[in-house]
C-alpha positions in Angstrom: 99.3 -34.2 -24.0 98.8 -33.5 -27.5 97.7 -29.7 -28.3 94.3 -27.9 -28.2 94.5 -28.1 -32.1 95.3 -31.3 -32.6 93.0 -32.9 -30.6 90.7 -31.2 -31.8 90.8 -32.6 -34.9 89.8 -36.3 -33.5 88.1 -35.4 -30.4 85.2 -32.4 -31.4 83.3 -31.0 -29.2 79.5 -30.5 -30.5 78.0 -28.7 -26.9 79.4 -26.8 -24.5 77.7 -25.7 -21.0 78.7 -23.2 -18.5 77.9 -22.0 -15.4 79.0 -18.7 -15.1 80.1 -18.0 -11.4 82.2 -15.9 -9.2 80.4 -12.2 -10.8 80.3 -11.4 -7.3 83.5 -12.2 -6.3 85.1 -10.8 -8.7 83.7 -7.0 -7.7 84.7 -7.5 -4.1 87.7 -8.3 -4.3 88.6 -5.0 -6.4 86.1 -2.9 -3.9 83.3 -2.9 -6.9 79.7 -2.9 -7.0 78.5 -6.6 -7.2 76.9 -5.1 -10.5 80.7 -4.1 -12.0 81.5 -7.7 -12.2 78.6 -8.8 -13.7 79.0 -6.1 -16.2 82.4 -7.6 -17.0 80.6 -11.2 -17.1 78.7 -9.7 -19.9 82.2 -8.7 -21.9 83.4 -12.7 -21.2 80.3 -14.0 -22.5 80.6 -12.2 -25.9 84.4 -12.8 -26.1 83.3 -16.9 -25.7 80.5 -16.8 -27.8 82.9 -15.6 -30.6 85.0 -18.2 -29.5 82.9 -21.0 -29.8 81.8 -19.6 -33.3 85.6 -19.5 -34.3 86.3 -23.1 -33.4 82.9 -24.6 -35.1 81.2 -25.5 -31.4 77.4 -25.9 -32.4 75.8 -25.2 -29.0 76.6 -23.2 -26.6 74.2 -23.1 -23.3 75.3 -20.7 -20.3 73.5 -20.8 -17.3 72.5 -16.8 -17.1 69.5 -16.6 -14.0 68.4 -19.6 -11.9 65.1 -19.7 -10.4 66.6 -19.4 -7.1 68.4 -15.9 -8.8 64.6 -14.2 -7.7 65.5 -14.2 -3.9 68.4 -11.7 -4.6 68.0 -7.9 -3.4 65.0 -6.4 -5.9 67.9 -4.0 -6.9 70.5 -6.4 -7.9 67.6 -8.3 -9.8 66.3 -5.5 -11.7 69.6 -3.9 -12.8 70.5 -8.0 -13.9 67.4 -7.9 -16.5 68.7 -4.2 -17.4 72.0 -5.8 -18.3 70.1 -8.7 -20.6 68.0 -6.1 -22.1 71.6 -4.1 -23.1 73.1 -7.0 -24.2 70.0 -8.0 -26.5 69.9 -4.7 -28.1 73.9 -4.4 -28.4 74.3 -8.2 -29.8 71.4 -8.9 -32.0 72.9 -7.5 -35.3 76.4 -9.4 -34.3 74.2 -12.3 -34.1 72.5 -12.3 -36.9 75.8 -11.3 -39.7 77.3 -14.5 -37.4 74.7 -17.0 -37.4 73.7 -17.0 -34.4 70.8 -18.4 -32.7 69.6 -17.9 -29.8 67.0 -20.1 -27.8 65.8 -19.0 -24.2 65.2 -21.7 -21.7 63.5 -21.7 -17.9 60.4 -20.4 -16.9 59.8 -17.5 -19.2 56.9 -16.3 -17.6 58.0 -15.2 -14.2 60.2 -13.1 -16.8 59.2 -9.3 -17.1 57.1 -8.3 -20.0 59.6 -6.2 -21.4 62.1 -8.8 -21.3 59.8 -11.5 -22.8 58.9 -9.5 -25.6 62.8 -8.3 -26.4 63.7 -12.5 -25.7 61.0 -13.3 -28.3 61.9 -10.6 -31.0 66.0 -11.4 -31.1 65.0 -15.7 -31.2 62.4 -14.9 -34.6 65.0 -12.5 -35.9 68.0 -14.8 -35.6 66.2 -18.0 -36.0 67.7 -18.9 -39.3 71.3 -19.2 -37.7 73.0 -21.9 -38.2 76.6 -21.4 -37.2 76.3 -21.2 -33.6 73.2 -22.0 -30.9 73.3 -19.5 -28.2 70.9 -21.4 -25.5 70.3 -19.1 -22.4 68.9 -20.0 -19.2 66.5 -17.7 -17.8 64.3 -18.2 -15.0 66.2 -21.5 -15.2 65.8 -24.8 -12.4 66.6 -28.5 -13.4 64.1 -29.8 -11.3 61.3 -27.2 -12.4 62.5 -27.9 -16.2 61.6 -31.7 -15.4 58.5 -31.4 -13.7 57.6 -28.7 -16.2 58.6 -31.6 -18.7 56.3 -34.3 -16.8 53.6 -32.5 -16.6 53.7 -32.2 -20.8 53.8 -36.0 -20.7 51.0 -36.6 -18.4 49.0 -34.0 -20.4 49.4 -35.9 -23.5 48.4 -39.7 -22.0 45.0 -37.7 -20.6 44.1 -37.1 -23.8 44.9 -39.9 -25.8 48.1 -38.6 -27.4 50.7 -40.6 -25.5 50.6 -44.1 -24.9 52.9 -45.2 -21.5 54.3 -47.6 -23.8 55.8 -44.8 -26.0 57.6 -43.2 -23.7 61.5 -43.3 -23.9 64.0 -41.2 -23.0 64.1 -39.6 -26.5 60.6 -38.9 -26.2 60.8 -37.2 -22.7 63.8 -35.0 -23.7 62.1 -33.6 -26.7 59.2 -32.9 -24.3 62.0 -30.3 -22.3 62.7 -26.7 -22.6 66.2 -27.7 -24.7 63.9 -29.9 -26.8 66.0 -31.6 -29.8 69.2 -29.8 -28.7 71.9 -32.3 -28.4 73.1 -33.1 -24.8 76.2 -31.3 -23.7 79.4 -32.4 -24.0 81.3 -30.8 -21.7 80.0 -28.2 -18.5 82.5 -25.4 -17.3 81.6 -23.8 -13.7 83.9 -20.9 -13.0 85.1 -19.9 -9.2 86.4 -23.1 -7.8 82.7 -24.3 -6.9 82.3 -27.7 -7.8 78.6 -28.5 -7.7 76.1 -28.4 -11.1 73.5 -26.0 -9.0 70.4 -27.6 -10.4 71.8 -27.1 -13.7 70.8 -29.1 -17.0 69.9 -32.4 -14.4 68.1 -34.8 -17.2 71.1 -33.2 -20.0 74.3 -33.7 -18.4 73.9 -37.3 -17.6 77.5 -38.2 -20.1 78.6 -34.8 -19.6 82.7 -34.3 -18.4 82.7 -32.0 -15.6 85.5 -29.3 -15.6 86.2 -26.5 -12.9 88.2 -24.1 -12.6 89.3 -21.4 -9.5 89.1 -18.6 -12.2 86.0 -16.2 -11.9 83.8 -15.9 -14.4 84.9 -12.5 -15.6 88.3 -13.3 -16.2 87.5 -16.5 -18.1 88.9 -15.5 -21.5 90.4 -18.0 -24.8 93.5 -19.0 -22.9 91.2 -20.7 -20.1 88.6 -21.8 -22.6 91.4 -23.8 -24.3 92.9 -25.2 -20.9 89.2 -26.6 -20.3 89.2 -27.7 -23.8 92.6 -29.6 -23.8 91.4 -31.3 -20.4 88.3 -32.6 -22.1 89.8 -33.6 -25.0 92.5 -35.7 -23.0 89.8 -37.9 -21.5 88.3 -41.1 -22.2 84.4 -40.7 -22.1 83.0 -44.4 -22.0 79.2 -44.2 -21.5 79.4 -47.1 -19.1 81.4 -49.4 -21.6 84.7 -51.2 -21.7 88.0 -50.2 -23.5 87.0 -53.5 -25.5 83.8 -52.2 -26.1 85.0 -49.4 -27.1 87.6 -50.6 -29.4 84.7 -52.4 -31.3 83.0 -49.8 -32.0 85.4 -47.8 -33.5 86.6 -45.1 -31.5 89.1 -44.9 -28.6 86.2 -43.3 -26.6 88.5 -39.6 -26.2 86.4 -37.0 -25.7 83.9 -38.5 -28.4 
């Protein structure tokens, strides 16, 4: 296998997705508050955020709360939107002298208004970032995303906006939270789970799939780059032929 760098060069990677697991785990098994290791999860999302920004990766969406994240203890919940509040207020300068953007996706409004507001204040401060786009999902379900999505489509053929006729698959992604972000390219799930958890359902359709045993906390550049090189070794086809393929120019390797 050729190295991270070198594929890199003819294999980029424009969007990268992670679900960030094994928080939890990671506390118990060092006899921690469940709260410790998500504290440390915070640490691994700023080193691979300035990772992504270091290698030129456009978008970068983690997978922060699901919807299904409200049934945890109250306690657990509340001191979860403490830690997003701390991290907003700690990062949002970082962000900004980086070019940084961040974009909030999920159901916002089940979202505390204290959190809403401090969401809202860092995405008009760093809007103009163009380095890196931080997507996180908040509040996040696939399914609810998609319904949520429908719903904007059936809304607009009511009134006489939308023709049936129109709709396409470009149309009906722009009409989702991630709007005109480009698919993903590649999703990470940390902690040896291999499921996508209701995760980006319509947007990972061509994504590679890459898991790995290693909690989320301890997920640091060296493990980033063994995801990478695995990506960049395969041959993503899009339901063509190596012929097809060929023809078109590209030998299909992570492209």
């Amino acid at each position: 296998m050729a190295s991270g760098k070198d594929l890199e060069n003819t294999a980029p990677l424009n969007h990268l997705a992670i679900i960030m697991d094994g928080n939890g785990r990671w506390a118990k098994q060092r006899g921690l508050p469940r709260i410790a290791g998500h504290r440390q999860g915070v640490e691994a999302v700023t080193t691979i955020v300035d990772e992504c920004v270091r290698r030129g990766i456009r978008y970068l969406s983690l997978f922060a709360f699901s919807s299904e994240n409200w049934g945890r203890p109250q306690q657990e919940v509340e001191a979860l939107m403490a830690l997003l509040l701390q991290f907003l207020e700690s990062q949002q300068q970082k962000m900004i002298d980086n070019g940084i953007r961040l974009k909030v996706i999920g159901d916002i409004a089940r979202l505390s208004a204290s959190v809403r507001t401090s969401l809202a204040d860092v995405e008009a401060r760093t809007a103009d970032g163009d380095a890196l786009t931080l997507i996180l999902a908040l509040s996040y379900g696939g399914r609810d995303e998609i319904l949520r999505g429908v719903g904007k489509v059936v809304d607009e053929v009511l009134a006489g906006r939308l023709e049936l006729a129109e709709l396409n698959d470009s149309y009906f992604s722009s009409r989702l939270d991630s709007g005109s972000i480009p698919d993903p390219d590649l999703l990470i799930r940390t902690s040896g789970e291999m499921r996508i958890s209701n995760f980006l359902l319509w947007q990972l359709a061509y994504a590679e799939l890459y898991f790995t045993d290693v909690l989320w906390p301890d997920f640091d550049t060296v493990e980033m780059q063994k995801a990478l090189d695995d990506y960049h070794s395969r041959k993503r086809r899009f339901g063509l032929t190596d012929d097809q393929l060929a023809a078109t120019g590209t030998s299909g390797q992570g492209d």
